[in-house]
C-alpha positions as CSV (number, residue, x, y, z in Angstrom):
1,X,15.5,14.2,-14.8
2,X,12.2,13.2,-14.0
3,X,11.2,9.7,-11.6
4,X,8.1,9.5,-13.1
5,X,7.7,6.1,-14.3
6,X,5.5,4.6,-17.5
7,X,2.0,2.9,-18.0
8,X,4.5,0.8,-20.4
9,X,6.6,-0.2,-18.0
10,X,3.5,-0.9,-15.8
11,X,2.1,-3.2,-18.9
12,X,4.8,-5.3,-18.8
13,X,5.0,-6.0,-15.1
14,X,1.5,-6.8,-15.5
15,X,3.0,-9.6,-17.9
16,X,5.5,-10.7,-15.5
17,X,3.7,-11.3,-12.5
18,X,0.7,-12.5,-13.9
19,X,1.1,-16.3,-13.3
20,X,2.2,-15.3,-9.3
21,X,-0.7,-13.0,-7.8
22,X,-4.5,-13.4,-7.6
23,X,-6.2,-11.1,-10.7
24,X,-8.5,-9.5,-7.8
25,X,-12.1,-8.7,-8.3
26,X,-13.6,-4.5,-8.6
27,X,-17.3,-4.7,-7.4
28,X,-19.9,-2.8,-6.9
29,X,-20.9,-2.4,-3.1
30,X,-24.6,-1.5,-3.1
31,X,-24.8,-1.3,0.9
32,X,-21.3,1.4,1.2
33,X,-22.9,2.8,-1.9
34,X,-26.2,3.7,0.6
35,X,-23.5,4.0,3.4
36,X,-21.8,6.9,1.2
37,X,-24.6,8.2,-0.6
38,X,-22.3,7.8,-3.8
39,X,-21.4,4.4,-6.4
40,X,-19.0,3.4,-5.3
41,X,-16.6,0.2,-6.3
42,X,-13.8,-1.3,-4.3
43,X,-10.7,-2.9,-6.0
44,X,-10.5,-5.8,-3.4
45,X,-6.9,-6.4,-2.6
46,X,-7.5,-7.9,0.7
47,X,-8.2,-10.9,-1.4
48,X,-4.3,-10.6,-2.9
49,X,-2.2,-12.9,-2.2
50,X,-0.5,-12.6,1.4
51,X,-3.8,-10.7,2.3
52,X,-2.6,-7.4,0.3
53,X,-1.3,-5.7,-2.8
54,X,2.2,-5.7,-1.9
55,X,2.9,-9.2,-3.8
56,X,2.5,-7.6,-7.1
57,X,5.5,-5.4,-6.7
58,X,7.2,-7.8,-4.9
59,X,7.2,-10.2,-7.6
60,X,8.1,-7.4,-10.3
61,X,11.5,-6.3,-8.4
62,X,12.8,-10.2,-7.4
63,X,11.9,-11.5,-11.1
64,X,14.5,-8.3,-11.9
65,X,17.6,-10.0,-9.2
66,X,20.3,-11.7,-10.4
67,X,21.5,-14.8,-9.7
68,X,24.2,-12.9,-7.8
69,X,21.5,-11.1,-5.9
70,X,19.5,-13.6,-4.9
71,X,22.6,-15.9,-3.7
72,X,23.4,-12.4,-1.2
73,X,20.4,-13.4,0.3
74,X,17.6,-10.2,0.9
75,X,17.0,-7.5,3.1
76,X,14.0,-5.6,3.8
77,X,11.8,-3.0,6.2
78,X,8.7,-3.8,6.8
79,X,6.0,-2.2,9.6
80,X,3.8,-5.8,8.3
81,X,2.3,-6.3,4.8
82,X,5.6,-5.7,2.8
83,X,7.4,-8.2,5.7
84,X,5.2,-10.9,4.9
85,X,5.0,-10.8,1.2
86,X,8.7,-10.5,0.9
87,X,8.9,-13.6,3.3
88,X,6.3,-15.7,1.4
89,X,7.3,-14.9,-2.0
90,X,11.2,-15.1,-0.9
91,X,10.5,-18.7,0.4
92,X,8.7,-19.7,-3.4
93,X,11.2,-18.5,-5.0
94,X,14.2,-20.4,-2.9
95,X,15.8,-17.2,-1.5
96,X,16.9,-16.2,1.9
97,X,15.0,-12.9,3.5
98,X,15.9,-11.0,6.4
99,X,12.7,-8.5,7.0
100,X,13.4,-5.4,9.6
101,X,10.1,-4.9,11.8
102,X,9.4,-2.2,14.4
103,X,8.3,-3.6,17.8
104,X,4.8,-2.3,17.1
105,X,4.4,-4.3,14.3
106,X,1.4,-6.4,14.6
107,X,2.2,-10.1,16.4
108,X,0.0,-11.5,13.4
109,X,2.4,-9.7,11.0
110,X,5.6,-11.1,12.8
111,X,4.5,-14.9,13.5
112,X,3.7,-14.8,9.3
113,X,7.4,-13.8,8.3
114,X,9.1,-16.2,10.6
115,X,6.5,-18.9,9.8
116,X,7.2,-18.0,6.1
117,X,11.2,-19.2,6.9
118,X,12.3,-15.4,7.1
119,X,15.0,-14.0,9.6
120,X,13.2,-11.8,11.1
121,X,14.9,-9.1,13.2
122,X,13.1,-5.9,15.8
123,X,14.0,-2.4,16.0
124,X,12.4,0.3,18.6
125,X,10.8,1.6,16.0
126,X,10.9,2.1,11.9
127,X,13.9,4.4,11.7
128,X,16.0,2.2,13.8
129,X,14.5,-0.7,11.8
130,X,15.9,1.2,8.3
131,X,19.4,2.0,10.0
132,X,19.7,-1.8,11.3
133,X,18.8,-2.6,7.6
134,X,21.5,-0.2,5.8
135,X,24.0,-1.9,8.3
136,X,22.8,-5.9,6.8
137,X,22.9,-4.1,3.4
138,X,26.4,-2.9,3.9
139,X,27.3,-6.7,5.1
140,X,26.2,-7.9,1.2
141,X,22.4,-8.6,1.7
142,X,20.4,-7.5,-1.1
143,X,18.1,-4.5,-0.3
144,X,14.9,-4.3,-1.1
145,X,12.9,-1.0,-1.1
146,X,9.2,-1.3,-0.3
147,X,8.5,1.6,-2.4
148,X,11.2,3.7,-3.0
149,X,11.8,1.5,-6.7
150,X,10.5,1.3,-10.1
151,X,9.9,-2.1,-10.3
152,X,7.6,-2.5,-6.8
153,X,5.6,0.9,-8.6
154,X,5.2,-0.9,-11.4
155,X,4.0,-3.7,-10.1
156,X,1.7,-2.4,-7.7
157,X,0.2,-0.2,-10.5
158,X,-1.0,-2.9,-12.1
159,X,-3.8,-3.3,-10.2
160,X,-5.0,-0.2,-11.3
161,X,-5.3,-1.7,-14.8
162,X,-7.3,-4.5,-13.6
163,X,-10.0,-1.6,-11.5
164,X,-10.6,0.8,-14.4
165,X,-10.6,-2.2,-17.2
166,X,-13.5,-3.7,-14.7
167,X,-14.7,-0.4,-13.9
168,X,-14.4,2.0,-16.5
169,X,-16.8,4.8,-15.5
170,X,-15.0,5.7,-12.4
171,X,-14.8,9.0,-12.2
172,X,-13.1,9.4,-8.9
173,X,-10.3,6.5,-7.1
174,X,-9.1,6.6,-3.5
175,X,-5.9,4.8,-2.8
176,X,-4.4,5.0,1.2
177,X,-0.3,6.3,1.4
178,X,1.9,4.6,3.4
179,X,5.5,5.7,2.0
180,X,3.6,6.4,-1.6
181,X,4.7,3.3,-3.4
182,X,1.1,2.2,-4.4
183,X,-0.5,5.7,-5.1
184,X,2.4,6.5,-7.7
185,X,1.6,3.2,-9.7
186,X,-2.1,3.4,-9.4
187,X,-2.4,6.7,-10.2
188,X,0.0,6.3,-13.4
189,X,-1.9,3.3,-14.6
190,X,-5.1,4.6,-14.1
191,X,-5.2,8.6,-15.4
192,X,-3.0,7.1,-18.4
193,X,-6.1,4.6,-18.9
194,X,-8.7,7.7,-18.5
195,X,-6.8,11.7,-17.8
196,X,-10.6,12.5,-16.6
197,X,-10.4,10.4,-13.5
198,X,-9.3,11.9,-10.2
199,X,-6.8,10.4,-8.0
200,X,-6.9,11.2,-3.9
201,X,-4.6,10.2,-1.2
202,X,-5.3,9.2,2.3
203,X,-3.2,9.1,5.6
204,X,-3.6,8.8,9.3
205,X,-3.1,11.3,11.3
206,X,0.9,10.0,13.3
207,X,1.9,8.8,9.7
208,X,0.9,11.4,7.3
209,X,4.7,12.2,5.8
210,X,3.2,12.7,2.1
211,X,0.9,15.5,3.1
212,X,4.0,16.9,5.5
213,X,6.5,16.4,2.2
214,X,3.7,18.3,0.0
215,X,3.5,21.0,2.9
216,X,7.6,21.7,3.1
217,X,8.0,20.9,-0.8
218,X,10.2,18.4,0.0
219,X,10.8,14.3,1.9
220,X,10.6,14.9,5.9
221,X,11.1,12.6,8.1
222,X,8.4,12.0,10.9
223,X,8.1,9.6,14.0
224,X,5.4,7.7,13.1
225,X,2.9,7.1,15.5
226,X,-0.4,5.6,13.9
227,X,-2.1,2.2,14.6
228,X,-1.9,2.1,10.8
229,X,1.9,0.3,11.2
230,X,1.3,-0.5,7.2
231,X,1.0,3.0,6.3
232,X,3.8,4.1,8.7
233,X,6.7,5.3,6.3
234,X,9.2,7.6,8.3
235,X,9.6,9.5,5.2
236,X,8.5,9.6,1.5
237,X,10.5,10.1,-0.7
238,X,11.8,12.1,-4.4
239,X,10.4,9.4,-6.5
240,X,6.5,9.1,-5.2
241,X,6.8,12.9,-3.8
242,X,7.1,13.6,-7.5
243,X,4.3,11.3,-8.5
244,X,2.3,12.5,-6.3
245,X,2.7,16.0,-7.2
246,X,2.0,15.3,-10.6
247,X,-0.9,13.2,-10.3
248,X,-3.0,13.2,-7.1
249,X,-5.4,15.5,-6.8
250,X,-5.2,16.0,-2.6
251,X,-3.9,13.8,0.4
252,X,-6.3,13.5,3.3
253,X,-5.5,13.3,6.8
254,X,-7.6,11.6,9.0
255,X,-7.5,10.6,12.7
256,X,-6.5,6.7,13.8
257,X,-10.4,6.7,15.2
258,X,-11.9,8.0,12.0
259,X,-9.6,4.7,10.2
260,X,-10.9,2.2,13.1
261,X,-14.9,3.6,12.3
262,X,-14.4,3.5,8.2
263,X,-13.1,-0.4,8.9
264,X,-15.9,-1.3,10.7
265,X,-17.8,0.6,8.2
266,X,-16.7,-2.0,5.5
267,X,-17.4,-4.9,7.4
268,X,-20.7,-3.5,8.0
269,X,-22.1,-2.7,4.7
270,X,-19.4,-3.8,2.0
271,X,-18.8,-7.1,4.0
272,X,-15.1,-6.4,3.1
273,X,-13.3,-7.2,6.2
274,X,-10.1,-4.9,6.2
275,X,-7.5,-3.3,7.6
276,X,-7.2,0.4,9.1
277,X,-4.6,1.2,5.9
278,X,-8.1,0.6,4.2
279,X,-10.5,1.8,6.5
280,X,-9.0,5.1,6.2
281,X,-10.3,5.1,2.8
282,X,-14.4,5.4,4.1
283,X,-13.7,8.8,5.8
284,X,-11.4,10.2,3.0
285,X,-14.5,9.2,0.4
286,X,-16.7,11.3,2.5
287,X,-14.4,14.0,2.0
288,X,-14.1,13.5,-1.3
289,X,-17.9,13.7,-2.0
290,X,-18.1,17.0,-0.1
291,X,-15.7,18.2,-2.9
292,X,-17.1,17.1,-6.0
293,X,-20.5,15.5,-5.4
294,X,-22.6,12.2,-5.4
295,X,-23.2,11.9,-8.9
296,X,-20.1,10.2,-10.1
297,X,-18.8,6.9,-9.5
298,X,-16.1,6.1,-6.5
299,X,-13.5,3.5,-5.9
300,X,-11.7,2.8,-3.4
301,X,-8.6,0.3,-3.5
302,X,-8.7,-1.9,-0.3
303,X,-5.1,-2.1,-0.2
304,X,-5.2,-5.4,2.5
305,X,-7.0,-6.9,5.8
306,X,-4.2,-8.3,7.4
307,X,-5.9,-7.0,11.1
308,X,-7.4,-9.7,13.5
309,X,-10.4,-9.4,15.2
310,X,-8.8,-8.8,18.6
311,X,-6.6,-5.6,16.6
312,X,-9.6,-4.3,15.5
313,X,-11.6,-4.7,19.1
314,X,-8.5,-3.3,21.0
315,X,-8.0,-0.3,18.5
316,X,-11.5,0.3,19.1
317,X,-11.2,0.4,22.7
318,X,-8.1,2.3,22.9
């Protein structure tokens, strides 16, 4: 039975959470254009509510709960962007959240969910943080998976409506891999809009587990050990494995310095600031060039810019 799920299921999420998240603008960046030596357009989800894409699917899968679910209260995993949607769009909605972070979790990341009214609990690090979340699960919280469900793919993949509707000569779209939620609803929105266009995945080099599930031909699970917390999944798994498979063209690797460099690279000539999930995307483009050429049109989905300036200046450093 395939996971695969449907740009008509993606069409109505886009109806459902309309009235919740920011309709973000695609433009044109003539200076990363220069940078790149190659149009390119950037779907600008750092503008998103709660500084990312994650709200869309967030919104999708809690307008789904029941009134039995959402009384249970919610439980979550987070390494920061899905932590502080949940916890913002939890408190809107009047529903308890418990979100799961690793210690390395950005400080920003955990003052937001417990300012947001979230119990917010630490694990050594993200597999401990998923086991301490089965165990709340198991005690009648409501789990929600950050990517590992329909509804968050659906909902995510409707900005990928919104970039080729605003951008319809792409010819070529970037999107950064964390555990593969976002890729798998892009990529369905967008090839269903236009088969033409190529779709290419990007990870860091400490939480690549897509391109290690692509390698084996099956979910691993990896210690993740990138700056990029948002992108650090311990695992994929069947559902966006399969997605990606069918869809995605390659999945790049590139080093934690090559992410911090394609940040700064934004800020520099997109004036986008963002995030290394994003930043990743400016040395994965220049890959992607190499491949096909300059003469077609690039985008790249900024998937958030929840970083500081002292993140970015330590990671630099480091």
């Amino acid at each position: 039975m395939s996971l695969l799920i449907s740009v008509e299921r993606i069409a109505a999420a886009e109806k459902t959470i309309a009235a919740h998240v920011t309709r973000t603008p695609a433009v044109v960046s003539d200076g990363l254009s220069a940078h790149l030596g190659c149009r390119t357009a950037l779907k600008l989800e750092n503008l998103q509510r709660c500084g990312c894409f994650k709200a869309r699917g967030i919104v999708n899968r809690l307008a789904s709960l029941s009134d039995a679910e959402r009384s249970k209260g919610l439980i979550t995993v987070s390494g920061g962007n899905h932590g502080i949607a949940i916890a913002n769009i939890a408190r809107t909605m009047g529903i308890a959240a418990t979100v799961v972070m690793p210690d390395a979790a950005p400080a920003r990341s955990k003052e937001r969910v417990a300012a947001d009214g979230a119990r917010l609990l630490l694990a050594a690090d993200v597999s401990i943080a998923f086991a301490l979340a089965e165990e709340n699960r198991r005690a009648g919280l409501t789990y929600i998976h950050g990517y590992d469900d329909p509804e968050i793919i659906e909902g995510h993949g409707t900005l990928g409506l919104e970039f080729i509707r605003d951008v319809p000569d792409l010819t070529d779209v970037v999107v950064s891999i964390g555990g593969g939620g976002l890729i798998s609803g892009v990529a369905t929105a967008m090839k269903a809009m236009k088969p033409s266009l190529r779709i290419w995945g990007v990870e860091t080099d400490g939480a690549n587990s897509m391109s290690r599930a692509l390698a084996e031909g099956r979910p691993v699970t990896i210690k993740p050990t990138s700056i990029a917390t948002t992108l650090s999944a311990p695992t994929v798994t069947e559902r966006t494995l399969e997605h990606v498979k069918a869809l995605v063209e390659h999945v790049f690797v590139v080093s934690d310095a090559q992410a911090i460099t394609g940040t700064l690279a934004l800020a520099e000539w997109a004036k986008v600031w963002a995030e290394p999930a994003a930043g990743c995307l400016v040395p994965a483009a220049r890959q992607v060039i190499e491949r096909v050429g300059g003469d077609g049109v690039l985008g790249l989905v900024v998937c958030g810019g929840n970083a500081t300036f002292d993140d970015v200046q330590r990671w630099r450093q480091a």
